[in-house]
C-alpha angles and dihedrals in degrees: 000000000000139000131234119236106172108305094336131095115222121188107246080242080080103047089058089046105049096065090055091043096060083054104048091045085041089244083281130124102255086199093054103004088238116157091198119111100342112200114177103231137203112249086193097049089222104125090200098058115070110155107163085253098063103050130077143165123259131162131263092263098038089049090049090049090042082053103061110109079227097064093037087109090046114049100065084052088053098037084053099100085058098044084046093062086043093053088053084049102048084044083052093050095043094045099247091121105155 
């Protein structure tokens, strides 16, 4: 199964995620802390995995700019502080904790 958002196919494994995904990240950008038009966004870019530790929510504007083909390279590296708390998290869940 999948789910329709715009133009683009989602797998329903993201539909249950994304709601999860605005509260844990408190429905604001974790690149610029804005609470405007939060979209959860795919750090991966791969639309088919979301695993709740590759999504995260960005704004409007930071996920417009996440989207160009040109930054493509540079937003996980920008977005690594954040995937750097969630790879403590997801240690912590699996029981890997250093």
């Amino acid at each position: 199964m999948s789910w329709e958002l715009g133009s683009l196919e989602y797998p329903d494994s993201f539909r249950e995620a994304r709601p999860y995904i605005l509260e844990r990240d408190y429905y604001a950008c974790v690149k610029c802390d804005s609470e405007e038009s939060p979209v959860v966004h795919h750090i991966d870019y791969n639309k088919q995995n979301s695993s709740i530790f590759n999504l995260c929510v960005l704004c409007h504007t930071c996920n417009a700019k996440a989207e160009l083909e040109e930054n493509r390279l540079a937003w996980p590296v920008e977005l690594s502080a954040y995937t750097s708390r969630l790879d403590v998290v997801r240690r912590v869940l699996i029981g890997i904790h250093k």
